[in-house]
C-alpha positions as CSV (number, residue, x, y, z in Angstrom):
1,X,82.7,111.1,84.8
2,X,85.7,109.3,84.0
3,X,88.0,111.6,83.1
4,X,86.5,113.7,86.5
5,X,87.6,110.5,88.1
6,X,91.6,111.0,86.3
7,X,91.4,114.5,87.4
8,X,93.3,116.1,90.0
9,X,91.4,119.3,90.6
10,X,88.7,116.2,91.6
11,X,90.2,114.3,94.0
12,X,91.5,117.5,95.8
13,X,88.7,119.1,96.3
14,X,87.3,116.0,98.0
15,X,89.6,116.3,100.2
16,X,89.1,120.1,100.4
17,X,85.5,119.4,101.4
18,X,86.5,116.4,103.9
19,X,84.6,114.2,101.4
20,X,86.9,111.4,102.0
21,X,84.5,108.5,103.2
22,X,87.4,106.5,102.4
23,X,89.8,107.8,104.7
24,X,89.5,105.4,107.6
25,X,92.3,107.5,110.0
26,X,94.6,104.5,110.5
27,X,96.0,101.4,108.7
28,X,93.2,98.8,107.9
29,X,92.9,95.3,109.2
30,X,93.9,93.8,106.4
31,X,96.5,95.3,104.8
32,X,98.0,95.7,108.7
33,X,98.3,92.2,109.4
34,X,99.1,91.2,105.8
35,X,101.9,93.4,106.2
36,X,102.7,91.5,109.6
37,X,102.9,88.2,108.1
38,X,106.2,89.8,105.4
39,X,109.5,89.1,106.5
40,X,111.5,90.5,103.7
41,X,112.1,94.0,104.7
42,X,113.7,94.8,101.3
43,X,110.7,94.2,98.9
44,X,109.9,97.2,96.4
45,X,106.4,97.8,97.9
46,X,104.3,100.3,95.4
47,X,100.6,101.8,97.4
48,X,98.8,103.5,94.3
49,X,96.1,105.8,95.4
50,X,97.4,106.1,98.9
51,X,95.8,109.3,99.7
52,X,97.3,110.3,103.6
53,X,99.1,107.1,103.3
54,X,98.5,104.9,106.7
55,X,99.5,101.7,105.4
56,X,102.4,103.5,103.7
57,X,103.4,104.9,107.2
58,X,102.9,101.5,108.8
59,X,105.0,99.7,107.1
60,X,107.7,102.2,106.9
61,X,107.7,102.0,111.1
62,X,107.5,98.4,110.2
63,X,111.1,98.4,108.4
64,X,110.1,98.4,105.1
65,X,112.5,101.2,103.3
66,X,111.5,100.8,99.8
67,X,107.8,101.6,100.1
68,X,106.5,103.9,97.3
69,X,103.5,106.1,97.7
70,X,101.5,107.1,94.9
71,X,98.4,109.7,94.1
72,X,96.7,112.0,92.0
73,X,96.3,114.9,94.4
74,X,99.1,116.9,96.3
75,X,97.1,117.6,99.0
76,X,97.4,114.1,101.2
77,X,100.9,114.0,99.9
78,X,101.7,117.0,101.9
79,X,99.8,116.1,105.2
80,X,101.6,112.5,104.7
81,X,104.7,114.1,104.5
82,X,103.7,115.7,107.7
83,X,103.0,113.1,109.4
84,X,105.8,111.0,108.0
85,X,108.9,113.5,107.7
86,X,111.4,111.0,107.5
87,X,109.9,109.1,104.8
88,X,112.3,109.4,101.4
89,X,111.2,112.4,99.2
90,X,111.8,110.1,96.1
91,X,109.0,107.7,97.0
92,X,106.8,110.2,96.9
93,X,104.9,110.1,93.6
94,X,102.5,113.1,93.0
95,X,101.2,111.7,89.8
96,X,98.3,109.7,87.6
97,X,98.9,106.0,88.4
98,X,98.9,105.1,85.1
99,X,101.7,107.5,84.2
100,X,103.3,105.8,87.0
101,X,107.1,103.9,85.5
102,X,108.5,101.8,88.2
103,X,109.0,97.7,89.1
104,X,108.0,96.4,92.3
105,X,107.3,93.5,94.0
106,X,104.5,93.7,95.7
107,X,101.4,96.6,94.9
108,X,98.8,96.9,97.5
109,X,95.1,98.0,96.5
110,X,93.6,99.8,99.1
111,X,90.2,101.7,97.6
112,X,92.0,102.9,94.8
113,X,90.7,100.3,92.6
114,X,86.9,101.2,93.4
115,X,87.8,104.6,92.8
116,X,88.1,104.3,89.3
117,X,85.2,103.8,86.7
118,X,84.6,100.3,85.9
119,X,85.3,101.2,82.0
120,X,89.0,101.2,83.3
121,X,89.4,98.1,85.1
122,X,91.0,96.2,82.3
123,X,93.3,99.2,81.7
124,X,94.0,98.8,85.5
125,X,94.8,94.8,85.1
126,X,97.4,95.7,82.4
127,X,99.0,98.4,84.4
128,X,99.7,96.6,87.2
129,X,101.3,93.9,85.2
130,X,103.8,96.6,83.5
131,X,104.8,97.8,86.9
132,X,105.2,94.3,88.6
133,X,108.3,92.6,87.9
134,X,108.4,88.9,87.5
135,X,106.5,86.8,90.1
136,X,105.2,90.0,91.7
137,X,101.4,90.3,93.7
138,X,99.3,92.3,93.8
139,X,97.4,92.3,97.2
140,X,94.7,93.8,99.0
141,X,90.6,94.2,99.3
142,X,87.9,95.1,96.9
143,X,84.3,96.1,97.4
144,X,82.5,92.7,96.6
145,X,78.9,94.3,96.5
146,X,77.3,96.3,93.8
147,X,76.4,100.2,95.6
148,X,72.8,101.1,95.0
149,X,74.5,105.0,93.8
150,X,76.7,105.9,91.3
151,X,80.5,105.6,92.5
152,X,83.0,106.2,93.4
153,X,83.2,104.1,95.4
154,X,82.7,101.4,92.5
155,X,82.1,97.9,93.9
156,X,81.6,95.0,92.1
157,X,81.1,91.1,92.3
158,X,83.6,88.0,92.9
159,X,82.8,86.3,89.6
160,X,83.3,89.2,87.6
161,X,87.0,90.1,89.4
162,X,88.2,86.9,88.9
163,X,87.2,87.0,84.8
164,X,89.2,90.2,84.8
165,X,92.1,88.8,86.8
166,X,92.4,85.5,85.4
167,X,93.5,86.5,82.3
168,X,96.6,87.9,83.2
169,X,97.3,86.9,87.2
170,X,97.5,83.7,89.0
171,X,94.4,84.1,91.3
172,X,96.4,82.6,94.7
173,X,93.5,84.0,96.8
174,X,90.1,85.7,96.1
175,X,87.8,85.1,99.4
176,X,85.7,87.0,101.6
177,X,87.7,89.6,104.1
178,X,87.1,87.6,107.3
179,X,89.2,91.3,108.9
180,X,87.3,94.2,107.6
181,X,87.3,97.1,109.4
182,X,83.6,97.0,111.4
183,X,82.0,99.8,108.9
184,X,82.9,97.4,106.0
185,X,82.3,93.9,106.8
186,X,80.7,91.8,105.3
187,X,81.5,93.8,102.2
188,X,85.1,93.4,101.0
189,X,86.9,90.7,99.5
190,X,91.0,89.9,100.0
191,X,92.4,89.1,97.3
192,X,96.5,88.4,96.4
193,X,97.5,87.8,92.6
194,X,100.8,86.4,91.1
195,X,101.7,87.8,88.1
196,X,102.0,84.8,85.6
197,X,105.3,84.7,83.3
């Protein structure tokens, strides 16, 4: 399963087969008015796992010019360039996230986390600290509930997230998301990590 879960010929045919549960159709609460609250328009923002790319094409509208998106699959890559024609063709990163060279100073999670296999998540921690440069966050939601079937989605619990975290992050917030979208309240946890020096 995990190396399904790495695979490219996977995550395309989900998409193929409009198995994309994921795919809400628009920007999420969170990451929306997260976004909202940023007033430096020059931040290198990485979006791993971005699939169509929403937030990407939010905060693009929004004035951010050095957004980055990132995924496996060509296939949302080419409907987000679609959708967003104007968007730099260098940002555009058709490629295994951790392949991925860059520095950034903010990386928001956005179901890509729960898409990988638990077995990875400390390889994920350790990524995310290679591509952050000093002081970065990472930001976003997880799935803080354990799913009765075999993921993806993989959720997970707030004690064990902050064990991974706190070994490499400064844990500035891990809470219940109070602005889930309806279908997934109740069930998601914000989160924003400093990368510790």
């Amino acid at each position: 399963m995990t190396n399904n879960l790495l695979n490219e010929n996977y995550w395309t045919t989900r998409y193929l087969n409009k198995s994309t549960a994921w795919d809400t159709g628009e920007v999420t609460f969170p990451i929306k008015q997260y976004l909202d609250q940023l007033d430096n328009k020059e931040i290198n923002i990485l979006i791993p796992g971005a699939g169509n790319g929403y937030e990407v094409i939010y905060a693009f509208e929004k004035g951010f010019k050095i957004i980055h998106i990132l995924d496996i699959s060509f296939l949302p890559l080419k409907q987000f360039e679609e959708a967003c024609p104007d968007f730099p063709k260098a940002q555009i990163h058709h490629q295994n996230f951790f392949e991925h060279i860059g520095q950034y100073d903010l990386i928001l999670e956005q179901t890509f986390f729960c898409s990988l296999p638990p077995i990875l998540r400390s390889d994920y921690v350790k990524k995310m600290i290679e591509l952050l440069k000093p002081n970065g966050k990472l930001v976003g939601v997880l799935f803080g509930i354990d799913f009765q079937k075999e993921g993806p989605p993989f959720g997970g619990q707030m004690k064990e997230y902050r064990k991974l975290f706190s070994k490499e992050f400064e844990i500035v917030k891990l809470e219940p998301c109070i602005n889930s979208i309806p279908p997934r309240m109740g069930t998601e946890l914000f989160f924003s990590l400093r990368k510790i020096q």
